[in-house]
PyMOL Python script that loads the backbone (N, CA, C, O; Angstrom):
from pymol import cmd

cmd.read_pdbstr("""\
ATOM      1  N   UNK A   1       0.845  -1.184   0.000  1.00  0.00           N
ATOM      2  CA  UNK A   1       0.000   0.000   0.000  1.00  0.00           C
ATOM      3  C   UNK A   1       0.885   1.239   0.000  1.00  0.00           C
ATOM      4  O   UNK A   1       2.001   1.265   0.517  1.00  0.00           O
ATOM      5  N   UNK A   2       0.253   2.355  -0.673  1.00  0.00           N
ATOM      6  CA  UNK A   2       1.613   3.833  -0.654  1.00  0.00           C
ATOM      7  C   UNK A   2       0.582   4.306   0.319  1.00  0.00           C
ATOM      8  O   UNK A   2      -0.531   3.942   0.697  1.00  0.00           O
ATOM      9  N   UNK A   3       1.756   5.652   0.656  1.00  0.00           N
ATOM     10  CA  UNK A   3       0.883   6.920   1.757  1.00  0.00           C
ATOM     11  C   UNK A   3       0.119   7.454   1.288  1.00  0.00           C
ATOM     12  O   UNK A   3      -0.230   8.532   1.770  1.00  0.00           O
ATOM     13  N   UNK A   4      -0.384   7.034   0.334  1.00  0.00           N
ATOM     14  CA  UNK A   4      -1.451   8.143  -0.142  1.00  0.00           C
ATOM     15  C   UNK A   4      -2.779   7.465   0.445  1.00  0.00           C
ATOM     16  O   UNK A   4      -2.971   6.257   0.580  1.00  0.00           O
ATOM     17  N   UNK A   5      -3.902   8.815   0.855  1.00  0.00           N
ATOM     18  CA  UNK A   5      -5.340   8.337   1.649  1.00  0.00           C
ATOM     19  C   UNK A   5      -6.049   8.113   0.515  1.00  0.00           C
ATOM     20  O   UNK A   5      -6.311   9.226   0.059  1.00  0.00           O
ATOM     21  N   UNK A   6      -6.504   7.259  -0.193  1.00  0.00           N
ATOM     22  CA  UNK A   6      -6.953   6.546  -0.950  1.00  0.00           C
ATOM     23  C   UNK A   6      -8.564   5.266  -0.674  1.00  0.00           C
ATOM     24  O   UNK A   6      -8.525   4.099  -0.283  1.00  0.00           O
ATOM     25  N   UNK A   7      -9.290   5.767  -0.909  1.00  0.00           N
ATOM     26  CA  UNK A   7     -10.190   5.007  -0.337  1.00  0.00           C
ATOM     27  C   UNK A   7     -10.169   2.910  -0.884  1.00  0.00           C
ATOM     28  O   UNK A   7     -10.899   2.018  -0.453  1.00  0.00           O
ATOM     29  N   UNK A   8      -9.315   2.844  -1.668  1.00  0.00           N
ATOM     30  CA  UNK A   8      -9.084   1.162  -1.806  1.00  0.00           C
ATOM     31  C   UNK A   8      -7.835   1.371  -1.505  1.00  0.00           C
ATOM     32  O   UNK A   8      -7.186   2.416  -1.541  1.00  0.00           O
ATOM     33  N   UNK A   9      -7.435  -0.051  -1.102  1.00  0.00           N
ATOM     34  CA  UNK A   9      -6.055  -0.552  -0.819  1.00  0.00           C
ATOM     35  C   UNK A   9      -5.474  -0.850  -2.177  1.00  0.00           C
ATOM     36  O   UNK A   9      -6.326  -0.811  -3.065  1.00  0.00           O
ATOM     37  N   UNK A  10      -4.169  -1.156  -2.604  1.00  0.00           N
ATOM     38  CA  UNK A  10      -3.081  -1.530  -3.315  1.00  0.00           C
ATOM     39  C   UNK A  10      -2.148  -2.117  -3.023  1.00  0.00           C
ATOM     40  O   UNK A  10      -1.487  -2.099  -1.985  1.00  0.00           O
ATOM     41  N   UNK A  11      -2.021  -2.781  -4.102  1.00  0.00           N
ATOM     42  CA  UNK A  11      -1.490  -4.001  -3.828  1.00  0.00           C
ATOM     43  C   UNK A  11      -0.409  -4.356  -5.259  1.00  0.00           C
ATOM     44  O   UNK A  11      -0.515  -4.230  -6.479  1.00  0.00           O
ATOM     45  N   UNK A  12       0.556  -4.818  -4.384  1.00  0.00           N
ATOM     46  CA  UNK A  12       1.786  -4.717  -5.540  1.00  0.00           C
ATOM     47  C   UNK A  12       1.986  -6.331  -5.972  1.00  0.00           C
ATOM     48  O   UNK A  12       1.448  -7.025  -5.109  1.00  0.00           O
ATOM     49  N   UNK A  13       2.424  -6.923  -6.745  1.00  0.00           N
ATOM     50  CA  UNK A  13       3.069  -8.145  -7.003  1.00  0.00           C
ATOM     51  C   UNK A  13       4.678  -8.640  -6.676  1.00  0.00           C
ATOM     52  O   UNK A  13       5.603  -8.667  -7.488  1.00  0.00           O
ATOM     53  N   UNK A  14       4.700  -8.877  -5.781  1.00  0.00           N
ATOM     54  CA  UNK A  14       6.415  -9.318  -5.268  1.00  0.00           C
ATOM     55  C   UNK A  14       6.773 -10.371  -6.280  1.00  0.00           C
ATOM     56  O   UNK A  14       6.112 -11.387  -6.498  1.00  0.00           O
ATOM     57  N   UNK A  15       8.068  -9.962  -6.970  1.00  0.00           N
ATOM     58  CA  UNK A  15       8.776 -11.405  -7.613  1.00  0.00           C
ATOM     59  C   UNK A  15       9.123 -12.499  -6.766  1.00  0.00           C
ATOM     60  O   UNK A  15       8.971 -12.540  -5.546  1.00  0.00           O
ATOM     61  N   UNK A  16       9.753 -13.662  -7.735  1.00  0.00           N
ATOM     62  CA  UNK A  16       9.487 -14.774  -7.126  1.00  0.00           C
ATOM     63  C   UNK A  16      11.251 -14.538  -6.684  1.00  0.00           C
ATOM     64  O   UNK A  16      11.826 -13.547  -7.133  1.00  0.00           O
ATOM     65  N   UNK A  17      11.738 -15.182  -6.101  1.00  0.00           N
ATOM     66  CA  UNK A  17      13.478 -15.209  -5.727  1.00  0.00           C
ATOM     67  C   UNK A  17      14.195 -16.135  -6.688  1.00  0.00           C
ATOM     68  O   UNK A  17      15.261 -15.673  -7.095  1.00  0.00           O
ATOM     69  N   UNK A  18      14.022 -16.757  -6.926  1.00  0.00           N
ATOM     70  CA  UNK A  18      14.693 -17.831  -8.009  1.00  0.00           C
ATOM     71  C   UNK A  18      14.780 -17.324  -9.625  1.00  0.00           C
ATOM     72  O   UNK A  18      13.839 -17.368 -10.417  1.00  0.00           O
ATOM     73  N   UNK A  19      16.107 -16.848  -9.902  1.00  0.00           N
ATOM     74  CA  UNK A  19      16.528 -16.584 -10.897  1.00  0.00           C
ATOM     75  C   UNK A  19      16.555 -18.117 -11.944  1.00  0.00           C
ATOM     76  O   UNK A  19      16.440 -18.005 -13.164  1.00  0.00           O
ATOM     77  N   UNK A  20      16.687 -19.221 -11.410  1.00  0.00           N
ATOM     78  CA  UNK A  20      16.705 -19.876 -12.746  1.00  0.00           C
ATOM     79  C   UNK A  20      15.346 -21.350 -12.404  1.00  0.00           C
ATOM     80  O   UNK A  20      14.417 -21.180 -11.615  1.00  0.00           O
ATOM     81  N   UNK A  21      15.513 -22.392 -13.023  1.00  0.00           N
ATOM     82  CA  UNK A  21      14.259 -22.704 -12.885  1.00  0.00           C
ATOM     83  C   UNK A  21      15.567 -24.135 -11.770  1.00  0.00           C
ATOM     84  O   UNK A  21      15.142 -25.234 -11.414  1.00  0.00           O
ATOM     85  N   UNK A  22      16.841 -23.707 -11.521  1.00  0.00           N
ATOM     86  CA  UNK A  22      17.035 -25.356 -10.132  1.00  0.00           C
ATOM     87  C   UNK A  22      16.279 -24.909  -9.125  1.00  0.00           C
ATOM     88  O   UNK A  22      15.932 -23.746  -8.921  1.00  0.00           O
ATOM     89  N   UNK A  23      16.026 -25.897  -8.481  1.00  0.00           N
ATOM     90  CA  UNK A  23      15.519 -25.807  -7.050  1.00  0.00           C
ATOM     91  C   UNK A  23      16.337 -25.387  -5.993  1.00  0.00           C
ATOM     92  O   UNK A  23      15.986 -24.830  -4.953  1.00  0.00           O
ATOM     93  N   UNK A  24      17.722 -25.781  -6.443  1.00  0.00           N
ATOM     94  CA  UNK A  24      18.697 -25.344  -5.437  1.00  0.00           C
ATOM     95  C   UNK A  24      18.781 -23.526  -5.270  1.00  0.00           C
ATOM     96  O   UNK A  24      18.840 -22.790  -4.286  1.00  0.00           O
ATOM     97  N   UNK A  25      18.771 -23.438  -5.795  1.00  0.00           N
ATOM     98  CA  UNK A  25      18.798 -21.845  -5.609  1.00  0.00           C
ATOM     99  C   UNK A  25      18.085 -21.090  -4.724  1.00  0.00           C
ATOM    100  O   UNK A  25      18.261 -19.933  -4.342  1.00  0.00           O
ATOM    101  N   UNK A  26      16.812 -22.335  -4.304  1.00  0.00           N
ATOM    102  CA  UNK A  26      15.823 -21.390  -3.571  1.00  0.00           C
ATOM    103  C   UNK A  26      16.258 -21.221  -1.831  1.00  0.00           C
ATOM    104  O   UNK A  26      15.839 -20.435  -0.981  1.00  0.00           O
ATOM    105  N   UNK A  27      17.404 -22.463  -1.752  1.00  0.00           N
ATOM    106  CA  UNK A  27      18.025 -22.550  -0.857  1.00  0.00           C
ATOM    107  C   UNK A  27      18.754 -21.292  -0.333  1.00  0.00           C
ATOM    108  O   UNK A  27      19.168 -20.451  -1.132  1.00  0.00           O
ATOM    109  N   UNK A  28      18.923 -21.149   1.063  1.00  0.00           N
ATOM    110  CA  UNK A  28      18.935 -19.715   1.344  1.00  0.00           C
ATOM    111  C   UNK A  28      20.419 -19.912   1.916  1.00  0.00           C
ATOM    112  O   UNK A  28      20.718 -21.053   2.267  1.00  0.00           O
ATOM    113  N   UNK A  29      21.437 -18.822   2.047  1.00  0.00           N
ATOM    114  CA  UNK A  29      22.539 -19.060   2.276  1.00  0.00           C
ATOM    115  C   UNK A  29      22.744 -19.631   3.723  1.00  0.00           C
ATOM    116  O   UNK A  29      21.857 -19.530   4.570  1.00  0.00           O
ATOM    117  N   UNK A  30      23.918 -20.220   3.965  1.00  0.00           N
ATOM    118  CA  UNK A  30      24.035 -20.657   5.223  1.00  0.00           C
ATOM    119  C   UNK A  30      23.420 -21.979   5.752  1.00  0.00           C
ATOM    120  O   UNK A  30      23.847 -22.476   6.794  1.00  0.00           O
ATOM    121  N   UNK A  31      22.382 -22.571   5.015  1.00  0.00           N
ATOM    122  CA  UNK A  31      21.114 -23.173   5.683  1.00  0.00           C
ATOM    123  C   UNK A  31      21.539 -24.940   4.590  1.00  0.00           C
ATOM    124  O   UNK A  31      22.177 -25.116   3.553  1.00  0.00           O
ATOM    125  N   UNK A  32      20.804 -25.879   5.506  1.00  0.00           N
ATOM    126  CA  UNK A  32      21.890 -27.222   4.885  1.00  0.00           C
ATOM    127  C   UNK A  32      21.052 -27.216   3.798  1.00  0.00           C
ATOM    128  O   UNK A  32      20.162 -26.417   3.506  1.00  0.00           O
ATOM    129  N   UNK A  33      21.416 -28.136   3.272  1.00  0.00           N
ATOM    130  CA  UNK A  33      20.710 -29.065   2.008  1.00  0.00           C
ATOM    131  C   UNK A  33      19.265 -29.694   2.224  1.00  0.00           C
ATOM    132  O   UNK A  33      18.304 -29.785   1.460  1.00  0.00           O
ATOM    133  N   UNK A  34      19.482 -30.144   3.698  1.00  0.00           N
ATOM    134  CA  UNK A  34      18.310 -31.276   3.846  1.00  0.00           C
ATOM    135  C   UNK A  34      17.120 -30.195   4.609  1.00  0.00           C
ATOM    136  O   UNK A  34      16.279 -30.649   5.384  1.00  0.00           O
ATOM    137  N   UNK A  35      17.186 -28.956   4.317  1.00  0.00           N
ATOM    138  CA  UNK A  35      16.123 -28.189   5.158  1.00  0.00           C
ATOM    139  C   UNK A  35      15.776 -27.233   4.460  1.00  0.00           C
ATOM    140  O   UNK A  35      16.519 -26.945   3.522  1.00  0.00           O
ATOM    141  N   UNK A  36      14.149 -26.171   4.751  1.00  0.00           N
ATOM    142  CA  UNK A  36      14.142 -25.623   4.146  1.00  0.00           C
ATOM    143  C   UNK A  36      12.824 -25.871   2.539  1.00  0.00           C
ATOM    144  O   UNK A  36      12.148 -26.899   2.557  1.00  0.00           O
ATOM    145  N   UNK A  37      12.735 -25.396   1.969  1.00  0.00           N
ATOM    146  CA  UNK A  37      11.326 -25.094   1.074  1.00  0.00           C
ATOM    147  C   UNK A  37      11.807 -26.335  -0.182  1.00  0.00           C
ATOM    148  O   UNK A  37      11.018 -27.058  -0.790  1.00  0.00           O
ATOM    149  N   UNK A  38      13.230 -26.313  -0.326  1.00  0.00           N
ATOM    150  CA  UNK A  38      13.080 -26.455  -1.622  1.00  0.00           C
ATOM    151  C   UNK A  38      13.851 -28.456  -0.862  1.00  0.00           C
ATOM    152  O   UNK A  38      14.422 -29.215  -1.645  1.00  0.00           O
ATOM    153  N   UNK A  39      13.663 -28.799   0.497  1.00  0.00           N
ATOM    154  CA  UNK A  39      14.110 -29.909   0.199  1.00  0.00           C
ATOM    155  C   UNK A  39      12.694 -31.133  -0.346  1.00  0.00           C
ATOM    156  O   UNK A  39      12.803 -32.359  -0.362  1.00  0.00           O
ATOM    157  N   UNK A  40      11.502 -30.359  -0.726  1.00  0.00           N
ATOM    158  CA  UNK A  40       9.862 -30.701  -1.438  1.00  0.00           C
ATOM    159  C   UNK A  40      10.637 -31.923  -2.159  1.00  0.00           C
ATOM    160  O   UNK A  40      10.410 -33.120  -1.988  1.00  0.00           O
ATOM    161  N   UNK A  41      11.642 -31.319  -3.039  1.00  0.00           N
ATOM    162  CA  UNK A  41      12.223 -32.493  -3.824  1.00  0.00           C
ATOM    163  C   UNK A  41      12.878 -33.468  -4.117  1.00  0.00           C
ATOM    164  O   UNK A  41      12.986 -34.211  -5.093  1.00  0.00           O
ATOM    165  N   UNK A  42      13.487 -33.332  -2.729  1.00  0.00           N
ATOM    166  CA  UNK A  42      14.453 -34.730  -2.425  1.00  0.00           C
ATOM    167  C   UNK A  42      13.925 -35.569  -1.723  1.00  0.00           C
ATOM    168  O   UNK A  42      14.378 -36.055  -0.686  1.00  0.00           O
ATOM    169  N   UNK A  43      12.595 -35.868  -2.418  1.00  0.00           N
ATOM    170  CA  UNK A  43      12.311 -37.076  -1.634  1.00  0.00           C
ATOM    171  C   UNK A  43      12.161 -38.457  -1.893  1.00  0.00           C
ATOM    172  O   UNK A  43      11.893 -38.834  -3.034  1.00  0.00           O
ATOM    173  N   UNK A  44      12.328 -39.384  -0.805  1.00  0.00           N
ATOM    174  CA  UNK A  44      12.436 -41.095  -1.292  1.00  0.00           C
ATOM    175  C   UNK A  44      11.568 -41.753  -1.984  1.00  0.00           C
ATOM    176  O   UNK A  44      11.773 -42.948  -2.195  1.00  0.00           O
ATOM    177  N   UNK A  45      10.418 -41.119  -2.482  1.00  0.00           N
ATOM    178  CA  UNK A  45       9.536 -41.786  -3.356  1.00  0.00           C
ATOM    179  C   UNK A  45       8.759 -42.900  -2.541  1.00  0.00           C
ATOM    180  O   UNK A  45       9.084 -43.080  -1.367  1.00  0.00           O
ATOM    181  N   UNK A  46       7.592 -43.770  -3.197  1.00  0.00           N
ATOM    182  CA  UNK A  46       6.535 -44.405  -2.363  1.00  0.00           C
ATOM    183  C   UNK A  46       7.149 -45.101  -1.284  1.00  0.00           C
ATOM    184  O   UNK A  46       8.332 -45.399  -1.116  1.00  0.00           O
ATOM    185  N   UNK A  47       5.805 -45.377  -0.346  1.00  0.00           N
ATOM    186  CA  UNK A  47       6.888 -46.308   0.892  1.00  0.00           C
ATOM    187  C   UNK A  47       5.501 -47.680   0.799  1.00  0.00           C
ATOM    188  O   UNK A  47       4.385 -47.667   1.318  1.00  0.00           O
ATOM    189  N   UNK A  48       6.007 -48.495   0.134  1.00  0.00           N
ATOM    190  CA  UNK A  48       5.752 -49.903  -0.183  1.00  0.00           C
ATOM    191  C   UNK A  48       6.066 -50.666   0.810  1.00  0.00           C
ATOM    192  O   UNK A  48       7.188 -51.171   0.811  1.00  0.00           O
ATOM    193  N   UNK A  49       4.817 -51.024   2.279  1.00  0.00           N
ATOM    194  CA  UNK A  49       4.973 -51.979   3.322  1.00  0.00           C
ATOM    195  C   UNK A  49       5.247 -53.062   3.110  1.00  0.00           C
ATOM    196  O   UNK A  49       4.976 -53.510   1.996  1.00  0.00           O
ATOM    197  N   UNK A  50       5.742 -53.711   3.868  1.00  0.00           N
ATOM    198  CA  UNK A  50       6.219 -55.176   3.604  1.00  0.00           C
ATOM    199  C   UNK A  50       5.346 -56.044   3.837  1.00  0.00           C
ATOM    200  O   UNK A  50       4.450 -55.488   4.473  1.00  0.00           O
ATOM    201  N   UNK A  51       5.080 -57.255   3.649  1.00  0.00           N
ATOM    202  CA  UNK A  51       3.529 -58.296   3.829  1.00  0.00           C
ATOM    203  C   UNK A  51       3.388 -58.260   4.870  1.00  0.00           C
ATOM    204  O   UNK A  51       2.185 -58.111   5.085  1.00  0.00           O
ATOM    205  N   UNK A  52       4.220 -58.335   6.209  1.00  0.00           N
ATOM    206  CA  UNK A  52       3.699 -58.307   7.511  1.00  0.00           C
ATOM    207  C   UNK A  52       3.291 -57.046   7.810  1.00  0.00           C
ATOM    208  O   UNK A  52       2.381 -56.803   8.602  1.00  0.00           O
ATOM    209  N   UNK A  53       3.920 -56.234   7.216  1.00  0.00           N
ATOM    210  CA  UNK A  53       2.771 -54.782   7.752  1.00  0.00           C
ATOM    211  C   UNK A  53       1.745 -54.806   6.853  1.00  0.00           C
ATOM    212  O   UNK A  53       0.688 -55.016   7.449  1.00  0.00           O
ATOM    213  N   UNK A  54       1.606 -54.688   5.732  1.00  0.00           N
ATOM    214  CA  UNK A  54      -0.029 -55.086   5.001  1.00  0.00           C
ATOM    215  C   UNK A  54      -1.036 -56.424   5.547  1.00  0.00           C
ATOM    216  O   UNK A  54      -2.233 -56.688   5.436  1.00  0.00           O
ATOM    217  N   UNK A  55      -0.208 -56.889   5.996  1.00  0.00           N
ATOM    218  CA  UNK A  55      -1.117 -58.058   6.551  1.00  0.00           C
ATOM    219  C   UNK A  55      -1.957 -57.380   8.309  1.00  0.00           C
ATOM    220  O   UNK A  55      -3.156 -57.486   8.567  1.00  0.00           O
ATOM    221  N   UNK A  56      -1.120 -56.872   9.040  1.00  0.00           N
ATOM    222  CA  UNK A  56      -1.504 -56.488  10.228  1.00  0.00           C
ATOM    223  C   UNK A  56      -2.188 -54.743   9.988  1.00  0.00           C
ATOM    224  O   UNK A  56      -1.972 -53.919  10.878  1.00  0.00           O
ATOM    225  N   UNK A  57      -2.902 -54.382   8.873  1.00  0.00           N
ATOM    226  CA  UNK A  57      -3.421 -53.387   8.510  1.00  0.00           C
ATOM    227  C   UNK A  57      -5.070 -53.764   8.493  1.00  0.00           C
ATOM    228  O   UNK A  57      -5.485 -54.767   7.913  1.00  0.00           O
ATOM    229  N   UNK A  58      -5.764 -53.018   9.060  1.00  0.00           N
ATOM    230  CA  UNK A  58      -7.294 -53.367   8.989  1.00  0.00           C
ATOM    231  C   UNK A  58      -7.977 -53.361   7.596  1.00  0.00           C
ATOM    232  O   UNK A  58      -7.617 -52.686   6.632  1.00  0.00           O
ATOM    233  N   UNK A  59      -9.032 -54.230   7.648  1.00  0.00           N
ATOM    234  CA  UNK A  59      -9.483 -53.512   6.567  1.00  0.00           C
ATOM    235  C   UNK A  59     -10.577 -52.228   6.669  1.00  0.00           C
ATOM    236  O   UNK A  59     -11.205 -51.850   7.657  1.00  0.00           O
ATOM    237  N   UNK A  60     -10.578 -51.682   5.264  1.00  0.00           N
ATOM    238  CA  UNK A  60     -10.751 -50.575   5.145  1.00  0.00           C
ATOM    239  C   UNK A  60     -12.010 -50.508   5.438  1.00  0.00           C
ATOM    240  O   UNK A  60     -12.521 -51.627   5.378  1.00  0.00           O
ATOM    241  N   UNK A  61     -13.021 -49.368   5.841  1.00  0.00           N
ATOM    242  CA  UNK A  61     -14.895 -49.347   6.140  1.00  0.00           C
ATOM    243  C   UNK A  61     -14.880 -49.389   5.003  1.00  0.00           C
ATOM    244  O   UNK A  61     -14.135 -49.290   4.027  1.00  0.00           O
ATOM    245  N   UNK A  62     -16.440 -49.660   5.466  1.00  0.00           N
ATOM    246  CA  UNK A  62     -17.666 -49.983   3.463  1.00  0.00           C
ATOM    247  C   UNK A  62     -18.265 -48.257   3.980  1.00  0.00           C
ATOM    248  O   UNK A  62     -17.984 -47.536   4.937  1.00  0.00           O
ATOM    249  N   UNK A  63     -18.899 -48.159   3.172  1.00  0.00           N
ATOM    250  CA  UNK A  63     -19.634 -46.781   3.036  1.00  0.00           C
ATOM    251  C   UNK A  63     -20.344 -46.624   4.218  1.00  0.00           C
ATOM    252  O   UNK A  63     -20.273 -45.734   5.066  1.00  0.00           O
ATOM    253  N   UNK A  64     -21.548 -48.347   4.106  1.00  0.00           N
ATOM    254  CA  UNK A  64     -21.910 -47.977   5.488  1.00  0.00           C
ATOM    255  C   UNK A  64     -21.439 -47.519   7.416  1.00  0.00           C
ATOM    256  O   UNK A  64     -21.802 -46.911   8.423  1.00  0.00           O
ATOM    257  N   UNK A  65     -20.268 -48.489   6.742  1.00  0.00           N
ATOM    258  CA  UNK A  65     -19.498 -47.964   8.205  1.00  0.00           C
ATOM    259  C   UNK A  65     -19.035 -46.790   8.411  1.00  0.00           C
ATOM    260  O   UNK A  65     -18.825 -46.487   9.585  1.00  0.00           O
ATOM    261  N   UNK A  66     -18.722 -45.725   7.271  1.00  0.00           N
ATOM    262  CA  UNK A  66     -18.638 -44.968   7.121  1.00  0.00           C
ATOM    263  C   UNK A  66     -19.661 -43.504   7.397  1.00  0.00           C
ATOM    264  O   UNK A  66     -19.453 -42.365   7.813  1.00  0.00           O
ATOM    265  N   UNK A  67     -21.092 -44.438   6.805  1.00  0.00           N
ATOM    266  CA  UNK A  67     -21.880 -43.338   7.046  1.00  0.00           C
ATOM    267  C   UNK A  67     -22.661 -43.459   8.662  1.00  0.00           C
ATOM    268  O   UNK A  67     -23.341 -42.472   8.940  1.00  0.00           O
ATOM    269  N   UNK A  68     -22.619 -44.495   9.651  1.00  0.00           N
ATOM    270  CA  UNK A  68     -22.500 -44.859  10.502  1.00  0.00           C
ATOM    271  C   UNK A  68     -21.885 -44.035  11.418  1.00  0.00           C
ATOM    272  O   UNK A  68     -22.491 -43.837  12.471  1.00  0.00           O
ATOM    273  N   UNK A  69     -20.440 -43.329  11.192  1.00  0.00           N
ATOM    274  CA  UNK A  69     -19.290 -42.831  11.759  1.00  0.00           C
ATOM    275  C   UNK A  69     -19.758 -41.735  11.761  1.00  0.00           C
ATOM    276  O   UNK A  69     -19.768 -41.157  12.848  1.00  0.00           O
ATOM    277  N   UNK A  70     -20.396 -40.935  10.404  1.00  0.00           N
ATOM    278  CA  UNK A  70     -20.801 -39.817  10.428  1.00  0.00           C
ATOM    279  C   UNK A  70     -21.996 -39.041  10.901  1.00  0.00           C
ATOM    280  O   UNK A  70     -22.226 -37.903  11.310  1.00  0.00           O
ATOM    281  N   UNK A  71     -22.713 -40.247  10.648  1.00  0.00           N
ATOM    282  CA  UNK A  71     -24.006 -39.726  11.751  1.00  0.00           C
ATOM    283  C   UNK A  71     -23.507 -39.352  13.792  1.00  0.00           C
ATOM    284  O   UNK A  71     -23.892 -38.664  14.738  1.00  0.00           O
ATOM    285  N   UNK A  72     -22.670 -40.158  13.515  1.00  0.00           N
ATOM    286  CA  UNK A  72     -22.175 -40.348  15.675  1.00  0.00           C
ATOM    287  C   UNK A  72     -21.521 -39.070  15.954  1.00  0.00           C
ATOM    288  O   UNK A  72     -21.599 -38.292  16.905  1.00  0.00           O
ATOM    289  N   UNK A  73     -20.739 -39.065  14.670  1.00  0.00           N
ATOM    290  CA  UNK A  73     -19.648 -37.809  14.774  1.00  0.00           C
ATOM    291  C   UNK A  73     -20.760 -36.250  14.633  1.00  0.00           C
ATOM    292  O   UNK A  73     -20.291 -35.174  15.003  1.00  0.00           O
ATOM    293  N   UNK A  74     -21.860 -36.309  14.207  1.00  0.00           N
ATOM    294  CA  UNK A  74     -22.453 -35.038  14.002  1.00  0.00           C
ATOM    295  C   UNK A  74     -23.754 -34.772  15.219  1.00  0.00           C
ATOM    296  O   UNK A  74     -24.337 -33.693  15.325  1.00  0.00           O
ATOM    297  N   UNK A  75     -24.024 -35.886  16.006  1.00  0.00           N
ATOM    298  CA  UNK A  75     -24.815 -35.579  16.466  1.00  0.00           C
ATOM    299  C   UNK A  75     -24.393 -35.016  18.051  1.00  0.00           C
ATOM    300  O   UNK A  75     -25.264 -34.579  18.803  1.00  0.00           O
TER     301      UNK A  75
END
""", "prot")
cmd.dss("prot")
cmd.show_as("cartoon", "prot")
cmd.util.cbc("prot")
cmd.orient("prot")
């Protein structure tokens, strides 16, 4: 907003900080690798349980159990 008494507000558009399109860049000085906005992208990809943990996983509600849940939860 400027000093001027203006009966609407204004509003400017801030650029973005990243001069090129790496991710690294968005990294801020001083600050590690593994922290921070731009570590979004270093990540390990799906996490695929092993049969004993899919096996000891419930199964999932049917709708009705579902809509069951939601009636309890609202009243």
């Amino acid at each position: 907003m400027s000093g001027q008494n203006n009966d609407q507000q204004q509003f400017t558009i801030q650029p973005h900080p990243a001069t090129t399109n790496d991710p690294a860049d968005l990294a801020r000085q001083g600050e590690s690798a593994f922290a921070g906005g731009s570590n979004v992208f270093n990540t390990p990809g799906q996490n695929i349980p092993t049969a004993q943990v899919a096996a000891a996983l419930e199964d999932p509600k049917t709708r009705a159990q579902l809509a069951e849940e939601v009636k309890k939860l609202n009243s």
